[in-house]
C-alpha positions in Angstrom: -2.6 32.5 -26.7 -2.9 29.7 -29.3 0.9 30.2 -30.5 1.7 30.1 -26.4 0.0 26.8 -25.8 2.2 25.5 -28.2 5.0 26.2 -27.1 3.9 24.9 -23.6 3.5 27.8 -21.7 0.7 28.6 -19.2 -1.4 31.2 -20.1 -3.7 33.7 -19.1 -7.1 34.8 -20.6 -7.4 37.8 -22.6 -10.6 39.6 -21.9 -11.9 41.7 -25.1 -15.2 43.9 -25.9 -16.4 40.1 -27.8 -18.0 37.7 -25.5 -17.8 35.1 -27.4 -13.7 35.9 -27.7 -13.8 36.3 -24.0 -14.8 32.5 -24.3 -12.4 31.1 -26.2 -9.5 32.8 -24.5 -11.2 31.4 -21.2 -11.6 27.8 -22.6 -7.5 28.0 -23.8 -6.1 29.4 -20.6 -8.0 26.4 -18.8 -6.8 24.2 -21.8 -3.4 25.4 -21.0 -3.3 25.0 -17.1 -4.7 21.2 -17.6 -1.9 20.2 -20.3 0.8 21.5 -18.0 -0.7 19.3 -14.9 -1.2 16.2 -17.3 2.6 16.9 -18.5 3.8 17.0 -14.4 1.6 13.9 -14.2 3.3 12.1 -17.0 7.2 13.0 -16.0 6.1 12.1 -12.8 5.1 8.7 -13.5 7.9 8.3 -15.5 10.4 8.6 -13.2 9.0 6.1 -10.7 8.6 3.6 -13.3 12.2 4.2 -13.8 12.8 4.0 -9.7 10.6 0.5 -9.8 12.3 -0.9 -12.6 15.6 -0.7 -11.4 14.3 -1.9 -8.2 12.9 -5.1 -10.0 16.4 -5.5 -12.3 18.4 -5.4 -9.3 16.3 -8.6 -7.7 16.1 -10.4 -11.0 19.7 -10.0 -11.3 20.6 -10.9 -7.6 17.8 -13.9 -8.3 20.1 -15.0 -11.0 23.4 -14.9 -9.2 22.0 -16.9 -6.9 20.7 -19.6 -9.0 23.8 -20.1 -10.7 26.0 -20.4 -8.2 24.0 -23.8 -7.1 22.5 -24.7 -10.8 24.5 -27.5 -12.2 23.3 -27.5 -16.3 21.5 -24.7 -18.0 18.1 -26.5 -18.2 18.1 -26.7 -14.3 19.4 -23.0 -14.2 16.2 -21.9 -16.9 13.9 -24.1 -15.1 14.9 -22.0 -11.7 15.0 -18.8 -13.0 11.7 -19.0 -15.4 9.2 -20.2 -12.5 10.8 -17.4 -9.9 10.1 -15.1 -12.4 6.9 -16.5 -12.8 6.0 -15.5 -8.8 8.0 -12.3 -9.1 5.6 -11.2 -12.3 2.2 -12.4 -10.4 3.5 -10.0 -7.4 3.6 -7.3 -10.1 0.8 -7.6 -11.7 -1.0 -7.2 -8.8 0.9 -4.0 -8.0 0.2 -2.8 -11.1 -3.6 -3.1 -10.8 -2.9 -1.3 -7.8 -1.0 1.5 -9.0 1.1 0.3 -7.1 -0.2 1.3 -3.7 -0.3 -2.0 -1.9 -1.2 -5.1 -1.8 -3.1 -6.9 0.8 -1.6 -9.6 2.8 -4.2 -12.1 2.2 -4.2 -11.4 -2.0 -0.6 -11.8 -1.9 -0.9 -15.6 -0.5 -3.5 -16.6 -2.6 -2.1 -15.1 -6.0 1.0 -17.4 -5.1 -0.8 -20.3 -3.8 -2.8 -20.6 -6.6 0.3 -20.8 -8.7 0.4 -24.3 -7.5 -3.2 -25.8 -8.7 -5.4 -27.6 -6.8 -3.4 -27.9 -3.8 -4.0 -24.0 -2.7 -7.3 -25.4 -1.7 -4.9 -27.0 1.5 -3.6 -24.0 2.7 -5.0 -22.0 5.3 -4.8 -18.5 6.3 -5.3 -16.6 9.5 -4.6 -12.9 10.7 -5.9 -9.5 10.1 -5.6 -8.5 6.8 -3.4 -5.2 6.0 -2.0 -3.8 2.8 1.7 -4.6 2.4 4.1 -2.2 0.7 5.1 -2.5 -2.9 8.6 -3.5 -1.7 7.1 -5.8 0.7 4.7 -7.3 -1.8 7.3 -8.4 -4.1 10.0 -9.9 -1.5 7.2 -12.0 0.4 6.3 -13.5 -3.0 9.3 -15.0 -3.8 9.2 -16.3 -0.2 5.7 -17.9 -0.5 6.9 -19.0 -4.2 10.1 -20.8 -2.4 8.1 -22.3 0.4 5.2 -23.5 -1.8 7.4 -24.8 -4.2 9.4 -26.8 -1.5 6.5 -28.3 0.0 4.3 -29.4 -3.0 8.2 -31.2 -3.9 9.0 -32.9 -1.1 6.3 -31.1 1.8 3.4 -31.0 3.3 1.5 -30.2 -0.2 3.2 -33.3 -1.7 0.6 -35.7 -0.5 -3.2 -35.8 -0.7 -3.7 -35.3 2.9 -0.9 -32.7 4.0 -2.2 -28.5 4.7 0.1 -25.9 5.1 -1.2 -23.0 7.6 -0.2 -19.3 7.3 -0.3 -16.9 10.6 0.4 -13.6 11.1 0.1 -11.6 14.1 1.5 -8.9 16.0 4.5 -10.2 18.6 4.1 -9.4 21.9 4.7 -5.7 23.4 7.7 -6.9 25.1 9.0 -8.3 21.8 9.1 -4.7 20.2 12.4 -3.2 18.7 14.9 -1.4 20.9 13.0 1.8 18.9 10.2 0.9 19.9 9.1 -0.4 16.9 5.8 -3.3 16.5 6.8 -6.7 15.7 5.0 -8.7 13.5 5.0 -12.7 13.1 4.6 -14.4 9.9 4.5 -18.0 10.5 4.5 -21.2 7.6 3.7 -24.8 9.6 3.0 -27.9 7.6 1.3 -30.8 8.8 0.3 -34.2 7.6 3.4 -34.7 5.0 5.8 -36.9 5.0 8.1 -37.2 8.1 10.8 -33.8 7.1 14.7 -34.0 6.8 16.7 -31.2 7.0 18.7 -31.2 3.7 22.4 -31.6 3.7 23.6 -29.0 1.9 22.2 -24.9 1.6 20.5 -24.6 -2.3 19.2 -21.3 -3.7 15.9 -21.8 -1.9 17.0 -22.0 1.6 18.7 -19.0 0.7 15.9 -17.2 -0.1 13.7 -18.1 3.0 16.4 -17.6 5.1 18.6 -15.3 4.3 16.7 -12.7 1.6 13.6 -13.3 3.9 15.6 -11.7 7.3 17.4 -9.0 5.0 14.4 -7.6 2.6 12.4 -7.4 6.3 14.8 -6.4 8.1 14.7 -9.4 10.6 15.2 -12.6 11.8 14.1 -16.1 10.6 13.7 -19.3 12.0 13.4 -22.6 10.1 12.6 -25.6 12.4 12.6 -29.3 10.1 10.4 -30.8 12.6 9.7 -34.6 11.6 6.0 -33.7 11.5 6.1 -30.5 9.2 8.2 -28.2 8.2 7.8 -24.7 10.6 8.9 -21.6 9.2 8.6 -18.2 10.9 10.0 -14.7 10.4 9.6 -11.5 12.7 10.2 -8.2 11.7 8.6 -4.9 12.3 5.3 -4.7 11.1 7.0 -0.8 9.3 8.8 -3.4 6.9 5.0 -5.1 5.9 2.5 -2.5 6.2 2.6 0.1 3.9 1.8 4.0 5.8 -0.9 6.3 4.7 2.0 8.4 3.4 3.4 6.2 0.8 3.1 7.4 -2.8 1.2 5.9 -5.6 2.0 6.2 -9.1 -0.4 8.6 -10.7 -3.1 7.7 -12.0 -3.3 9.2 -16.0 -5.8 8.4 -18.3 -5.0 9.8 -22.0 
């Protein structure tokens, strides 16, 4: 039986005229069942760390097509590309501590708002909380990272009195997908900044809250560069947030 286990086979007691025997061959047949469900465990977890890192390359890389095609010198292009990934790796750690299961929405915004000091203290949430998907977790982050970032530059969060509020809520029934699919609104509205104007020209960040925000939720964005605050909002289904009770975790092994 020992020589089996070795080899990494499954095996079955032996039972003898020794009782004592009868325990031992009991004990390794167990031993043997629980090394071959720790083994299933560990290929298992292997090949969705090798799913989720690929997934993470491939936006670190698209991250860094991006930059450069609007970075004009290398320091601006490293200064971009180290605090991005500076968001992205808070969004995984969190996954991470979650195995990654999920994320709620309300951790998410204050993991990223608290990137940004003392002024996280300004922003305000509202809306039932829910746990986002680990897809969802990361793509909203680097939203959040490029909205915050925007407004403690030139925003809302620039000056000692300007707030930044964060909604979410379902759209209304009539608003739901031609599939019948929920909506849900996500909304960013500054107040109390400087009067806003709408920049001339399309830089990597307005890419990402426009155009990667619509595309990672599958929906549509509006930016509105109101002289009072800057109002973003994106609706999407809510399937593109919320993660389902069917959505796997990695497993959890403990050597």
């Amino acid at each position: 039986m020992a020589e089996r286990i070795g080899k990494g086979e499954i095996v079955s007691p032996v039972m003898t005229k020794i009782t004592e025997a009868n325990q031992v061959a009991i004990a390794l047949s167990n031993a043997s069942f629980d090394r071959s469900q720790a083994e299933d465990r560990i290929h298992l977890m292997l090949r969705e760390l090798v799913h989720r890192t690929k997934n993470i390359l491939t936006l670190v890389q698209a991250m860094m097509r991006q930059v450069a095609r609007h970075g004009t010198t290398m320091e601006d292009f490293q200064k971009a590309i180290g605090s991005r990934l500076q968001g992205l790796s808070k969004s995984i750690e969190a996954l991470a501590q979650e195995q990654w299961t999920g994320v709620s929405i309300r951790r998410v915004v204050t993991i990223h708002m608290s990137t940004f000091g003392d002024v996280a203290e300004r922003v305000e949430m509202d809306g039932t909380d829910f746990v986002m998907k680990a897809e969802a977790v990361q793509n909203l982050g680097l939203v959040l990272h490029e909205l915050a970032t925007n407004s403690v530059k030139y925003g809302a969060l620039s000056v000692p009195g300007g707030k930044v509020k964060i909604v979410w809520a379902d759209a209304p029934v009539e608003a739901e997908t031609a599939a019948g699919e929920r909506l849900l609104t996500l909304l960013w509205e500054e107040r109390g900044g400087p009067p806003v104007i709408a920049p001339d020209r399309a830089g990597f960040g307005t890419t990402i809250i426009q155009r990667h925000a619509a595309a990672a939720f599958s929906g549509s964005v509006d930016v509105d560069f109101r002289p009072e605050g800057l109002r973003w909002t994106l609706t999407a289904p809510r399937s593109a947030f919320q993660r389902q009770d069917g959505d796997e975790a990695l497993p959890d092994y403990d050597l």
